[in-house]
Backbone bond lengths (Angstrom), bond angles and torsions (degrees), N, CA, C in turn:
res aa  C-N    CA-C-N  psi(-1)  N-CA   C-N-CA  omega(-1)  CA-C   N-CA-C  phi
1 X - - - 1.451 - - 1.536 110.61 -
2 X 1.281 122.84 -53.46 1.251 129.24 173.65 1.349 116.89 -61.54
3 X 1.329 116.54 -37.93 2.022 99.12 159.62 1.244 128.53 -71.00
4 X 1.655 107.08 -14.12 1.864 103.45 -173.80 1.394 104.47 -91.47
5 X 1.063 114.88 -2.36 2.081 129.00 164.16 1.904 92.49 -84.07
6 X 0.957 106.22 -68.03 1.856 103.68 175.08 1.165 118.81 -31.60
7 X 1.548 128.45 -56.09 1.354 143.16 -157.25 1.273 97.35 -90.43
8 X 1.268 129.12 -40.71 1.685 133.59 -167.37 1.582 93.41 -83.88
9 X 1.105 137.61 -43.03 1.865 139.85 -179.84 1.653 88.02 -66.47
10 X 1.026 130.37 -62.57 1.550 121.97 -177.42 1.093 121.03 -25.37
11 X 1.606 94.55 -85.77 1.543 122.20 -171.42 1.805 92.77 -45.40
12 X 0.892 111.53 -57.32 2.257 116.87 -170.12 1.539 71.36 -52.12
13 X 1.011 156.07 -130.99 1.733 164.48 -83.26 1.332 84.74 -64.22
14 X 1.152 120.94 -73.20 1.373 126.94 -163.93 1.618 116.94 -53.19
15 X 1.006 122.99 -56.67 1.546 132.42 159.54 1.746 116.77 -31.75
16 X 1.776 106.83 -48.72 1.177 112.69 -175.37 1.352 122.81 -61.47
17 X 1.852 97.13 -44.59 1.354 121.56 -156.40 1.860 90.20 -91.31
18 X 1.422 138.80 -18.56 1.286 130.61 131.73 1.383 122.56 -20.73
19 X 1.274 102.72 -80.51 1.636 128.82 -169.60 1.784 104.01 -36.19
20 X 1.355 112.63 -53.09 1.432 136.66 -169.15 1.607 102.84 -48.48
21 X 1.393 98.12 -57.32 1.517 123.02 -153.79 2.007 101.60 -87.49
22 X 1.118 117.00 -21.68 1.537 131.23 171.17 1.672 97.07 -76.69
23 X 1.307 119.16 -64.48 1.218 117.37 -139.08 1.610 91.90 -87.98
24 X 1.326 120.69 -19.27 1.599 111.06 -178.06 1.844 108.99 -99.85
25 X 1.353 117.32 -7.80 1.021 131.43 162.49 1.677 122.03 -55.62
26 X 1.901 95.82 -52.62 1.320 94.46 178.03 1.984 126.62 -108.44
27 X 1.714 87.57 39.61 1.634 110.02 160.15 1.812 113.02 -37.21
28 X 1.648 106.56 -62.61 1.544 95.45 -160.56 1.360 103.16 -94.52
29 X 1.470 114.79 1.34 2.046 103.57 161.66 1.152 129.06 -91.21
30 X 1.602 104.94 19.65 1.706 106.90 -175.47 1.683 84.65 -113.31
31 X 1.693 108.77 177.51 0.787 133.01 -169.09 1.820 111.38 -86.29
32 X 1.539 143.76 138.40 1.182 106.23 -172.63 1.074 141.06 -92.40
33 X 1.377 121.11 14.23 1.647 131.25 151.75 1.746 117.47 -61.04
34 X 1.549 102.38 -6.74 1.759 80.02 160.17 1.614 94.30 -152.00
35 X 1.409 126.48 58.33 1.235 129.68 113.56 1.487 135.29 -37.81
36 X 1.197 111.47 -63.74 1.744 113.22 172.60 1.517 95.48 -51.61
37 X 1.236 136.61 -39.54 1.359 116.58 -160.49 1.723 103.14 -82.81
38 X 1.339 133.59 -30.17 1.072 116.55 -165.16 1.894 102.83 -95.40
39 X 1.689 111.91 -11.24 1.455 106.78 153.12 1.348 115.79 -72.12
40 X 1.155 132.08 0.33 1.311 107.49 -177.50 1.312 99.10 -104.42
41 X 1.184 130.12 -38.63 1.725 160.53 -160.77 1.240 72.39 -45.75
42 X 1.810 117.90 -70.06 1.763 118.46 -144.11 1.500 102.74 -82.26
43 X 1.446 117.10 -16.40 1.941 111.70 172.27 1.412 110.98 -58.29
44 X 1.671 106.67 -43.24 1.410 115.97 -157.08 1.791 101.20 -72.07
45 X 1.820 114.97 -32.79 1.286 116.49 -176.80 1.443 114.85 -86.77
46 X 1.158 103.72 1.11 1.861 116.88 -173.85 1.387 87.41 -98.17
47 X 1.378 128.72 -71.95 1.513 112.79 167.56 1.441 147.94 -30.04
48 X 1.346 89.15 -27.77 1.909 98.65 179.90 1.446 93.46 -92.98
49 X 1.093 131.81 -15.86 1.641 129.89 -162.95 1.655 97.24 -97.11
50 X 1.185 129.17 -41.90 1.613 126.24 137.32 1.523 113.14 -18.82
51 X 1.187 112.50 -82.10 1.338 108.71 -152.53 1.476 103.52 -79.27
52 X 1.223 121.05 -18.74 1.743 117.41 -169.78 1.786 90.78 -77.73
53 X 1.307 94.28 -15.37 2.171 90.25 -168.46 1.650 109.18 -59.45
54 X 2.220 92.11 -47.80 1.109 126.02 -158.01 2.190 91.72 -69.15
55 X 1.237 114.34 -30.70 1.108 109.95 -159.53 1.753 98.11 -86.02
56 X 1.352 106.77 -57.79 1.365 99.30 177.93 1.824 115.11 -58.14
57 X 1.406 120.24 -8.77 1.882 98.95 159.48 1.227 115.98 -82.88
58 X 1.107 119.43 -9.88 1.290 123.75 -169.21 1.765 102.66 -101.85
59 X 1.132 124.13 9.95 1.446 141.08 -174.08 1.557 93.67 -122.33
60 X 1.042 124.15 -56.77 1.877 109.46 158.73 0.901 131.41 -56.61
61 X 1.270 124.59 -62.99 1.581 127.37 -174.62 1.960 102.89 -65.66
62 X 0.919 135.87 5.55 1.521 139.98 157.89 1.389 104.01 -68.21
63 X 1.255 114.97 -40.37 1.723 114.57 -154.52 1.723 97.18 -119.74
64 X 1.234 92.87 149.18 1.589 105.64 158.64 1.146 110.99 -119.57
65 X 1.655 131.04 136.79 1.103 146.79 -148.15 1.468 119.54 -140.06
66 X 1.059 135.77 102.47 1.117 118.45 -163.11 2.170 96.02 -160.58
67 X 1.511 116.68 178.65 1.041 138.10 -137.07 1.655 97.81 -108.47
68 X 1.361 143.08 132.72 1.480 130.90 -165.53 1.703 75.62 -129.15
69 X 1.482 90.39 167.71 1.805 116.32 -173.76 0.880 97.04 -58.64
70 X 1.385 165.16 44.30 1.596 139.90 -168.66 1.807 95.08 -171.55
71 X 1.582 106.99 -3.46 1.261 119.77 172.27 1.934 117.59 76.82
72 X 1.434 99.75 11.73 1.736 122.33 170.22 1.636 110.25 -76.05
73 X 0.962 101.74 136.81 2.107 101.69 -178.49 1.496 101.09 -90.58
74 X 1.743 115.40 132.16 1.447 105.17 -156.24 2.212 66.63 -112.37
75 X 1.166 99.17 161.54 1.129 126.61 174.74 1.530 119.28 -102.00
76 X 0.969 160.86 161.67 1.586 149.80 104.06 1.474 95.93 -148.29
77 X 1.918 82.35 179.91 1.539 105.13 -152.00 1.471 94.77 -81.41
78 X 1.391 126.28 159.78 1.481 149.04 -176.73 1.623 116.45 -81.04
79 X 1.801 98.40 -49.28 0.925 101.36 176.24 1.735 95.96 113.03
80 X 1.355 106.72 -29.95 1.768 104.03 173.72 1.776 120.53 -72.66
81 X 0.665 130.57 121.34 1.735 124.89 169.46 1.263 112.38 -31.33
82 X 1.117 108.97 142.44 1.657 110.97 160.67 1.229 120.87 -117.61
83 X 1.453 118.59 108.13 1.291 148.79 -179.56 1.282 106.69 -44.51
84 X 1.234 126.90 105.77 0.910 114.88 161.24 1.859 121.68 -113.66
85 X 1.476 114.03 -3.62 1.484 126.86 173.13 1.597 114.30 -57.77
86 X 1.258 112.60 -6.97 1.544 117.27 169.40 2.051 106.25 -68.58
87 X 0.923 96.36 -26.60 1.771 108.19 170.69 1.358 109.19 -45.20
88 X 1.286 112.27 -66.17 1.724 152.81 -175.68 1.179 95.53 -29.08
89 X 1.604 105.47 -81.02 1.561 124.73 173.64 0.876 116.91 -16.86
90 X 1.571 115.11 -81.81 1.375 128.93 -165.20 1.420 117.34 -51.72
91 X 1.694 97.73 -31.58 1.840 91.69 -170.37 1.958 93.49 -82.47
92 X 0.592 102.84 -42.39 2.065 111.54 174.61 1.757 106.62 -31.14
93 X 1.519 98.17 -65.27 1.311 105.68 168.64 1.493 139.49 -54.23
94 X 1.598 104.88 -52.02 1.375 123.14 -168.20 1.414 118.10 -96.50
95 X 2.032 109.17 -11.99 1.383 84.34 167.11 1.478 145.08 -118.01
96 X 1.750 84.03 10.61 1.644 97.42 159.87 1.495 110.42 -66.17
97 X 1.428 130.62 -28.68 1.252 127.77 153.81 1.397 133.14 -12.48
98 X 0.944 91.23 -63.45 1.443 125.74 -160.62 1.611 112.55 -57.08
């Protein structure tokens, strides 16, 4: 359970921080009536790629993770909170954007 939250926070960072780097890349091959749209497109995905960063450390440092005799990954809690109001943000921020 705790890696398919790992792998799924990944894959989202990576996808986002894609998205960012595509859509602000191809600024001067679009036409310029929708420039503003593909700068904003990549603020709004540069922003969520912030906070999904900020969310997945805060999705590690909750857990300690480590390797049991039988070669199974035992999980437990850290004892740190896991933040999850970085969510909040992003939608606060990104979807008047939008």
């Amino acid at each position: 359970e705790w890696s398919a939250v790992y792998n799924a926070l990944s894959f989202g960072i990576a996808s986002m921080a894609a998205a960012t780097c595509f859509l602000w890349l191809h600024i001067p091959s679009v036409s310029r009536r929708y420039r503003t749209a593909l700068t904003i497109s990549g603020v709004v995905t540069f922003i969520a790629t912030y906070h999904y960063i900020r969310i997945f450390n805060s999705w590690v440092d909750a857990f300690f993770v480590g390797l049991g005799i039988d070669g199974e990954y035992l999980c437990s809690k850290s004892g740190r909170p896991f933040n999850d109001a970085y969510r909040y943000v992003d939608w606060v921020l990104t979807v008047p954007l939008l």
